[in-house]
N, C-alpha and C positions, 0 to 999 in steps of 0.2 A: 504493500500500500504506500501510496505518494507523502500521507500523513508520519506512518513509520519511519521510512527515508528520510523526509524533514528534521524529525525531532531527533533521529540521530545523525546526521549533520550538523544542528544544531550544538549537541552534547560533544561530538569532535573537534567544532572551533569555536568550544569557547572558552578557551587558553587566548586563545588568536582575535576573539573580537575582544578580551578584558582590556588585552595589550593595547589594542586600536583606541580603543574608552581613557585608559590612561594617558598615554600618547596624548589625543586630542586636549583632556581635563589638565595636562602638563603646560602645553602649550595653545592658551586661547586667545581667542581676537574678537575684537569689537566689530559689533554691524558694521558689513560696508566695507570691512579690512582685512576678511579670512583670506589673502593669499596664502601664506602657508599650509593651511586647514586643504585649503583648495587644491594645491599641489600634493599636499597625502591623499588626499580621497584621490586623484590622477592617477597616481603611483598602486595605490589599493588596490584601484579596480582594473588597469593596465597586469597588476601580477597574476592576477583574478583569469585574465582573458578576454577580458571585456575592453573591443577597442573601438567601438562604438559609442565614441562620447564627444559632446563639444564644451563648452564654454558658452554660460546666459550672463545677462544683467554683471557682469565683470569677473565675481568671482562665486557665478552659482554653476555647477555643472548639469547634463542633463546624459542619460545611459543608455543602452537599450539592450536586453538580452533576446534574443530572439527563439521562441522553440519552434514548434513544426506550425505549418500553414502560418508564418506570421501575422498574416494581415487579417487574419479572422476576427479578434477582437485583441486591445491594448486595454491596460490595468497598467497605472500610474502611484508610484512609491516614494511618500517624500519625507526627507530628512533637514531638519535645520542646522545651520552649523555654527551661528555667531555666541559669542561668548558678554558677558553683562561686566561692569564697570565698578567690581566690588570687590576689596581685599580678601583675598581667602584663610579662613581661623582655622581650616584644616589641617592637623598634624598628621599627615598622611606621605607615602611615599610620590604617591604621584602629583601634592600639591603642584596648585598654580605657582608658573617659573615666570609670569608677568605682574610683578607688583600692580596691585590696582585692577586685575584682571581676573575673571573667575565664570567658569562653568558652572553659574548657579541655577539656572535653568534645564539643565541637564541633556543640552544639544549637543553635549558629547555623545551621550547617552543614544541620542537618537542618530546622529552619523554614522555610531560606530554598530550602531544593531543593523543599517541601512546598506553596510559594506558587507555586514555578516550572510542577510538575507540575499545581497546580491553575490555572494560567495556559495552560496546555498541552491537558489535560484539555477546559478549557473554550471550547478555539478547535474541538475535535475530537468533540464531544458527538453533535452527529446522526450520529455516526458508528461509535456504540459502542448498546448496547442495555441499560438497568439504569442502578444510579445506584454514585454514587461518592461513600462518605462522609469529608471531610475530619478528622481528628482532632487538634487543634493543643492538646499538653497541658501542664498546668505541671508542678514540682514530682517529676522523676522521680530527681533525688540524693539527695533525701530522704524518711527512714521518716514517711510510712504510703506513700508517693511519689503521687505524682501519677495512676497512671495508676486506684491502689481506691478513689480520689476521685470520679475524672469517669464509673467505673462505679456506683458508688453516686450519685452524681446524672444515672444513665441516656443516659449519650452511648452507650449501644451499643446504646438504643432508639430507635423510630420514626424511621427505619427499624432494624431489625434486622441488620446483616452478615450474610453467610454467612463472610466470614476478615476476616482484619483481616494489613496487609504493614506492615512498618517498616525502616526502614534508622539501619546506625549506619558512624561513620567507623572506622577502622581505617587506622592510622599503620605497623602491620606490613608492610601491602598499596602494592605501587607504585600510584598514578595511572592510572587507565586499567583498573584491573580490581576486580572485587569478588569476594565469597565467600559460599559459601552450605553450610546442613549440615542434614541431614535429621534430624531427632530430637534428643533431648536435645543441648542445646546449651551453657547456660549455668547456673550453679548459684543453690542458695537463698542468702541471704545475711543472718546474725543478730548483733547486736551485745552483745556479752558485758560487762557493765558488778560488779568485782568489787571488793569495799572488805573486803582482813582488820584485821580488827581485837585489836588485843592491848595490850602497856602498853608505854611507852616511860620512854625514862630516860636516864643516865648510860651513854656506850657502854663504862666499863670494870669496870661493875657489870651484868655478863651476867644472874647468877644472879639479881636483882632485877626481870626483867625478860620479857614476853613480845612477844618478838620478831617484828612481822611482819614486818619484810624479810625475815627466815630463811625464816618460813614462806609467804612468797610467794614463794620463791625455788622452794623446794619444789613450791610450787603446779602454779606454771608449767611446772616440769619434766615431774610427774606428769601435768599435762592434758593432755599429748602422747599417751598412752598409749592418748587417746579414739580415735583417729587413728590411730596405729599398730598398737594392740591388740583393741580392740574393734570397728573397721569393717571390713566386708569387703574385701580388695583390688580387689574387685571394681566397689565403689564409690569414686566420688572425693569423695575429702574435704580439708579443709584449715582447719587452724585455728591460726590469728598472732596474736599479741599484738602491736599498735606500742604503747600505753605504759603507761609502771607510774610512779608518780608516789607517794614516799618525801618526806616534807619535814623530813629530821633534818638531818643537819651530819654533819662527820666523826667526832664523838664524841656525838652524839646520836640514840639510836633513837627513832622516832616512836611515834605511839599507834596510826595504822594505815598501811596501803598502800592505794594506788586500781591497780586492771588494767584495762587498757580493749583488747578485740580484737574479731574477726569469727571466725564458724565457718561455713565453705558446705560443700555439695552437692548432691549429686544426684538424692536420693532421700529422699522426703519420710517417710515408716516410720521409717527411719535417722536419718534431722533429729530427730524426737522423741524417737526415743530418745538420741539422744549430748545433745541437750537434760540429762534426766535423769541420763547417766553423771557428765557436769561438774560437777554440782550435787552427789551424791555423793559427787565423786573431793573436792573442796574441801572439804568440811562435815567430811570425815570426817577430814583433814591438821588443819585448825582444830581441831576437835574434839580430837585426839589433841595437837596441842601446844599446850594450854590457849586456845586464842583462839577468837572468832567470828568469820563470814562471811557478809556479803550477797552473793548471786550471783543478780544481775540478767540475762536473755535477751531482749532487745527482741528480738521474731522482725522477720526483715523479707520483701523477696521472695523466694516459690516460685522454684524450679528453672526453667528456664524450658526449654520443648519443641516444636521445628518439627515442623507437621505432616508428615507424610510426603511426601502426594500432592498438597498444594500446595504445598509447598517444592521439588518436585519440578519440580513444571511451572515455579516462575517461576524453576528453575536453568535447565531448557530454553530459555524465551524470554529469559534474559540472555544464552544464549549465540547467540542468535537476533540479540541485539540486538548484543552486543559484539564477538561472536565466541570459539568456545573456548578459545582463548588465553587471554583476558583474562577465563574464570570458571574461580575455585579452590575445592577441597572443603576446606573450613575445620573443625580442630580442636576437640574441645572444648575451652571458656572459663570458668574458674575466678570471672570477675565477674560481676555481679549486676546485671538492671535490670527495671525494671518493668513493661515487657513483659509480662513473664511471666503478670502478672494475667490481660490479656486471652486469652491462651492457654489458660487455664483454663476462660474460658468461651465459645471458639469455635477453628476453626482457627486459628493464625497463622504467619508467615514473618518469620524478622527476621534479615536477611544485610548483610552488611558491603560500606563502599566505601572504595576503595584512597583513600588519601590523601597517601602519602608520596613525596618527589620527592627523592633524596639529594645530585644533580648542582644544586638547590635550597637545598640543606642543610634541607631540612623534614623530618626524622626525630625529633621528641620524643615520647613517648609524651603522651596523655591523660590528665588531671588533675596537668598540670608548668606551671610556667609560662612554658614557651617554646613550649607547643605552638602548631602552626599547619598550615594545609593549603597544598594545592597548588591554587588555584582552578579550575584546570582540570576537577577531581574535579567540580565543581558543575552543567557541563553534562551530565553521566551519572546523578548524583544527581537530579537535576528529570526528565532524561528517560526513564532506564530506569524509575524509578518511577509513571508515568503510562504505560509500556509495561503494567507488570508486573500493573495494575489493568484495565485495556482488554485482556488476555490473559487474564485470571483470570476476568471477566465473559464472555467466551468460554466459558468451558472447561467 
């Protein structure tokens, strides 16, 4: 059986995908700058056999394995590879060798299960029917992200997919199992950039003065409103401010405020509209207590939406592969990746793998800098994912 061969493929290289996971978490790069990343996954998949590959968006690659009748149907596999902007507290052998740099996200994690599966893939080729296209992308933590980059330089042409599957780690999830959710899954995500502007001065000469920490105090308050008042409960929303950035003294009011937050959801109608309420609710606080306001909405990624009836089937063959124990129906998720793009313009599936091992002490969440996995996660990551592809070509 194709499933049997997988899984013990999988168990043969995963000495060789830990190493690839180390490797990458040794040395990471920021959105936008994995050449080096980029040049080993070349070399990986070059030693692999695979030399069917070009160069997207600078430094995203794109693969192709080909098994019999290729052109019958294409199934698309994608991995992120940039690394987040965070010292790493790991005492570990393979700590981050980039002060200020770190695999906290765990796109090592997902590059190096993505070489494994196309290492896997490609031992098991005359044995599948259609082709399997590798998607190895940069730049997925930041806006415009990576992945309406390497579609706007055409990785999702010649060949064409019919879905496109991705995996991300999830530190929620013990080791040994993953999760999966049929539809709306995870939300839009838009960065809210707010500068009130008013007079500053002497803080025991109020009346001289137009106040914007008062009225971004205000601001702040009232923007809630977008959220609690105006959105449907029906929709999920959420909108945080982390900073606000005042640069008086104790006795000195500034000339403005800086706001810096995110607004997500779920429903893209709603997204433009609360868009618009913010801008409103602000202008009009300003406005009334004599000050102006820039209010900046970098939009960023869509909502992001599992297909039905293919999220459907590769929850089936995980639990084919893992067994139902070890596949969970996962929650909606309030964060944002870019994913979602490709979603937009085909089916896609993008489910979670268990990472966390507590008997370990490996429980940090993603984007901390303690985070770390459980490398065991790695031999399932490479090989349910080259299941999931060789099943979906099926189907």
């Amino acid at each position: 059986m194709i499933k049997d061969k997988i899984k013990s493929l999988a168990s043969q290289y995963k000495s060789e995908i830990i190493a690839n996971r180390r490797h990458l978490h040794a040395n990471p790069e920021l959105s936008f700058h994995e050449h080096e990343t980029a040049a080993f996954v070349q070399n990986q998949l070059k030693s692999i056999g695979i030399t069917e590959l070009e160069t997207k968006a600078d430094t995203g690659i794109v693969a192709l394995i080909k098994g019999k009748n290729p052109d019958k149907k294409i199934i698309a596999l994608r991995g992120d590879m940039d690394a987040l902007p965070i010292f790493e507290q790991n005492e570990v052998p393979y700590k981050s060798t980039k002060p200020g740099i770190m695999h906290a996200c765990g796109h090592d994690v997902h590059t190096a299960s993505l070489l494994g599966a196309a290492k896997i893939l490609n031992d098991v080729k005359e044995e599948f029917e259609g082709t399997i296209k590798l998607i190895f992308q940069p730049g997925e933590e930041l806006i415009p992200g990576g992945a309406s980059l390497m579609i706007k330089d055409k990785a999702l042409e010649n060949p064409k997919p019919q879905a496109i599957i991705g995996q991300h780690v999830m530190p929620l999830i013990p080791v040994g199992k993953v999760g999966f959710r049929k539809g709306m899954y995870m939300a839009s995500a838009d960065e809210l950039y707010i500068t009130v502007k008013g007079k500053g001065g002497h803080g025991a000469m109020p009346e001289t003065l137009v106040d914007p920490v008062l009225i971004a105090a205000h601001m702040i308050v009232a923007l809630q409103q977008v959220v609690s008042r105006n959105a449907s409960p029906k929709i999920p929303s959420v909108l945080s401010f982390g900073r606000i950035e005042a640069l008086g003294a104790t006795n000195i009011i500034p000339n403005e405020v800086k706001i810096q937050g995110t607004f997500r959801t779920l429903n893209e109608a709603w997204r433009a509209k609360a868009h618009q309420h913010m801008i409103s609710i602000a202008k009009g606080i300003a406005e009334g207590m004599g000050a102006e306001v820039d209010f900046e909405v970098r939009k960023g990624y869509p909502f992001l939406k599992n297909a039905e009836e293919l999220t459907g089937r590769a929850q089936n063959a995980a639990i084919e592969y893992l067994g139902k124990e070890n596949v969970e129906d996962l929650d909606i998720w309030m964060a944002a990746e870019d994913f979602s793009y490709y979603t937009q313009e085909m089916d896609g599936c993008f489910y979670r793998l268990g990472t966390r091992n507590e008997a370990k002490g490996i429980t940090s969440g993603v984007h901390t800098p303690t985070f770390d996995i459980d490398e065991d996660a790695l031999e399932i990551g490479a090989g349910l994912m080259a299941y999931l592809a060789v099943k979906e070509l099926e189907a």
